[in-house]
C-alpha positions in Angstrom: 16.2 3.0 0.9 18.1 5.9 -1.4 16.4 7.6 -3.3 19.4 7.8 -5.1 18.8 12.2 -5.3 21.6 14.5 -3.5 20.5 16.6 -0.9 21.8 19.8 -2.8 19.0 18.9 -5.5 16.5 18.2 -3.2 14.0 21.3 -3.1 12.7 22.7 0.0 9.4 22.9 0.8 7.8 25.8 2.4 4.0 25.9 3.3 2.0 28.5 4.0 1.1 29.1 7.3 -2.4 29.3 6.6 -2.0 26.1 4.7 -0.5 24.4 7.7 -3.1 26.4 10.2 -5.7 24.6 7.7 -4.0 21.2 7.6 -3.5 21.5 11.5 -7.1 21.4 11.7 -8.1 18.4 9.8 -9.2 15.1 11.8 -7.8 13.0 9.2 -4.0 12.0 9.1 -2.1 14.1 6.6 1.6 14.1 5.8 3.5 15.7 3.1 7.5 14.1 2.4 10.2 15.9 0.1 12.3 14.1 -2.3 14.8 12.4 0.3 11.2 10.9 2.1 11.8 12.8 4.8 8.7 14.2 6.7 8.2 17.7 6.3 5.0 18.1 8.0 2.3 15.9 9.5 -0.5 17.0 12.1 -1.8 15.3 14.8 -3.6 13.1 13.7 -1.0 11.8 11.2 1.2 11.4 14.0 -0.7 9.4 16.4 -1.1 6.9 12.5 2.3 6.6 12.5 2.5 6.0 16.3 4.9 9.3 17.5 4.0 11.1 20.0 3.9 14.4 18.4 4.4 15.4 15.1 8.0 17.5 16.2 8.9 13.7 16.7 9.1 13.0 13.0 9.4 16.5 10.6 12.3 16.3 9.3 13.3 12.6 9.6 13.2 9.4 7.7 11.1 6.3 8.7 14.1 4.7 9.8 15.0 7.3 12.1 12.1 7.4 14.1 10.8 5.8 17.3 7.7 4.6 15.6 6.5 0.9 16.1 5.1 1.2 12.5 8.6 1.6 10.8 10.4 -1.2 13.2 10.2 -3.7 10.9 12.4 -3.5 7.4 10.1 -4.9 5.2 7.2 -2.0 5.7 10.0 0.2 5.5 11.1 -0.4 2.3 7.9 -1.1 0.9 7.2 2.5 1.9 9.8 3.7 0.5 9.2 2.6 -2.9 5.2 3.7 -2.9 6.7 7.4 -2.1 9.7 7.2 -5.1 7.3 6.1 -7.2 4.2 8.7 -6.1 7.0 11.5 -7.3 9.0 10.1 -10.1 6.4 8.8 -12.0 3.8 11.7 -10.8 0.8 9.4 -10.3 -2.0 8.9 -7.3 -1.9 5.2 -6.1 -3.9 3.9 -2.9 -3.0 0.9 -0.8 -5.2 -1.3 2.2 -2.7 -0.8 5.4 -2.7 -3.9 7.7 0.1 -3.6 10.6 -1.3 -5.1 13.5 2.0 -5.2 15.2 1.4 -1.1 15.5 -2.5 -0.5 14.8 -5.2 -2.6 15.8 -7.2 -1.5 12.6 -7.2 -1.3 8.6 -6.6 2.1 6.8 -6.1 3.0 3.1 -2.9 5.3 2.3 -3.8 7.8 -0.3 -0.5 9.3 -2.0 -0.3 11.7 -4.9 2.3 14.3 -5.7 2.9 17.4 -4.4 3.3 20.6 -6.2 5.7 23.8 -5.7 3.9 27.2 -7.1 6.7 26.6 -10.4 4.4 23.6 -11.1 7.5 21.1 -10.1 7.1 18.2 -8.1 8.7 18.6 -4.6 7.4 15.3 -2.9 4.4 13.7 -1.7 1.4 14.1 -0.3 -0.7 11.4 1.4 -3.6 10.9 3.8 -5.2 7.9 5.5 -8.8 7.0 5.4 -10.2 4.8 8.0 -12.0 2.0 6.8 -14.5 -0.1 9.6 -13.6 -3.7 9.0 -11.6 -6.4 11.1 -7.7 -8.0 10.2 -8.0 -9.8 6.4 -5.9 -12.4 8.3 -8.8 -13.6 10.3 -10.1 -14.4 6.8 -7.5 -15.1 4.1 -5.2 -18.0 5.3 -1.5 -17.4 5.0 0.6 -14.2 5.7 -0.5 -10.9 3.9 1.7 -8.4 3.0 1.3 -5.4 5.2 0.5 -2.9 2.0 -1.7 -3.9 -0.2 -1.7 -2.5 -3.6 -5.6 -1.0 -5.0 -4.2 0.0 -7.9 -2.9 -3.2 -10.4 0.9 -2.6 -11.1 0.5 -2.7 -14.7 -1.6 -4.5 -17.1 0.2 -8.1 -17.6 -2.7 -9.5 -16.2 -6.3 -9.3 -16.1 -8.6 -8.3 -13.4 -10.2 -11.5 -13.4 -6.8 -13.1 -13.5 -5.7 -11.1 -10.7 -8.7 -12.6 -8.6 -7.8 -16.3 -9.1 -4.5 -15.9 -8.4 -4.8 -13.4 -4.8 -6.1 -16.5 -2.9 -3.5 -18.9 -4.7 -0.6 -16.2 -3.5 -2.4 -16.2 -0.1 -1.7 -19.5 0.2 -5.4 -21.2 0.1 -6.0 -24.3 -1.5 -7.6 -25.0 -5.0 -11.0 -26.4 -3.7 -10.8 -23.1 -0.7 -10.1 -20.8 -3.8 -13.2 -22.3 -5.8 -15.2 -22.2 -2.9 -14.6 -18.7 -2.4 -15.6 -17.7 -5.6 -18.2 -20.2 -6.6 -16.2 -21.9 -8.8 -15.4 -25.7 -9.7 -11.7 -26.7 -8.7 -11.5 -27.9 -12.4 -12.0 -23.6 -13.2 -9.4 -22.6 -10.8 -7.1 -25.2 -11.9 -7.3 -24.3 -15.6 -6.9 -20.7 -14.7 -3.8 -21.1 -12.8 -2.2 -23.4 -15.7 -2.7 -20.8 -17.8 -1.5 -17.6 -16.0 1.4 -20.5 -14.9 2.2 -20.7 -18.9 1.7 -17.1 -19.6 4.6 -16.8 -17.4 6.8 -19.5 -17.8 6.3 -21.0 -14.1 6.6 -24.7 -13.7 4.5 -24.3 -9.8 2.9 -22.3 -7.7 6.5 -21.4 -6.1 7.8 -20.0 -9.5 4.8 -18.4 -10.4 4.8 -16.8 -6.4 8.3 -15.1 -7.4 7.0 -13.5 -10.7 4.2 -12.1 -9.4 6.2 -10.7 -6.5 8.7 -9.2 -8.9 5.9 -6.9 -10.5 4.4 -6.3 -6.8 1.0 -8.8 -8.2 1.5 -10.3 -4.4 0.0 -7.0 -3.3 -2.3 -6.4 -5.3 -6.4 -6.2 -3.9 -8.5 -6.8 -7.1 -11.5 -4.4 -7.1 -14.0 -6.8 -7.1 -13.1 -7.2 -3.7 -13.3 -3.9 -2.7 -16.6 -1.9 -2.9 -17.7 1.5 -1.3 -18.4 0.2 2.1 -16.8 -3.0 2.7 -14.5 -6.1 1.3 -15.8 -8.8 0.2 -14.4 -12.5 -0.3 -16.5 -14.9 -1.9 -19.4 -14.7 0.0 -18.4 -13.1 3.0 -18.6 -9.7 3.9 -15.5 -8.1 6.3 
């Protein structure tokens, strides 16, 4: 995916090397991408995350151009690539819940906020990956997740308690599985859902499905679900 940004006016970055002696050292995965999303360092760590064998296999490259099972598949790749664009052109910090398990036989959450030149300019991104000790959400959501999911809420069309009702509808789980879930009565979960489907002008659950994945709502994990040390769906602990 462009970033639309020619390479003339892309700045260079250039760390210290006692920052990168420092960075070198840390056990978690760290990365830092200019304003083309190319890699411009990563330690070790980060590069066993991103499954490279070293980290000269990716400075200096795109996603797509390296021989990473991670970045195979298009989908994650552009999904990436719009997480990073919009870490450094709208200068925020965003987190997302990582499930690939074509590449990594775990969960991890993607921590990204901008990086700053010494001038005080943004010159890309910085992110790190914090391990998280619970199995697939596929073994307990039915339907296909998205392989990024968003723990920040896109914007505010909806409310949080909205945004709860209508994960396990955009999962795919039935009415009386949602309402179960949530200790709810069908009757609940069915008024909810006609009312987020008139808020947005959806006749179904497949017209309301392509609004919410226009604004990215698909991927969003409400917080509810997500405490200090573990998710939690209904009444089940992962």
């Amino acid at each position: 995916m462009s970033t639309m940004i020619s390479n003339s006016s892309i700045p260079e970055i250039n760390l210290p090397q006692t920052m990168v002696l420092t960075l070198d050292s840390m056990p978690i995965p760290l990365i830092i991408r200019n304003l083309e999303n190319r890699v411009v360092y990563i330690n070790e760590a980060g590069a066993k995350e991103i499954t490279v064998k070293s980290p000269q296999d990716a400075i200096g490259k795109l996603d797509s151009e390296m021989d990473s099972i991670l970045f195979e598949d298009d989908d994650v790749r552009s999904e990436f690539s719009k997480q990073y664009i919009r870490t450094w052109t709208e200068k925020i910090k965003s987190s997302t819940l990582e499930l690939h398990p074509n590449a990594l036989d775990y969960p991890y959450i993607f921590h990204k906020m901008p990086f700053y030149g010494d001038d005080g300019d943004c010159k890309g991104m910085f992110g790190y990956n914090e391990l998280i000790s619970i199995y697939t959400l596929n073994d307990y959501i039915k339907g296909k997740l998205p392989g990024s999911l968003l723990l920040n809420k896109p914007d505010d069309f909806f409310t949080e308690r909205q945004c709860e009702i209508m994960f396990y509808r955009l999962q795919g789980l039935k009415v009386k599985d949602v309402a179960a879930r949530l200790n709810l009565s069908t009757n609940t979960v069915n008024n909810y859902m006609q009312t987020l489907y008139d808020k947005v002008g959806a006749n179904n659950l497949e017209d309301f499905q392509a609004f919410c994945e226009k604004r990215s709502y698909h991927r969003y994990l409400p917080k509810r679900f997500l405490t200090n040390e573990a998710i939690t769906f209904g009444g089940s602990i992962i």
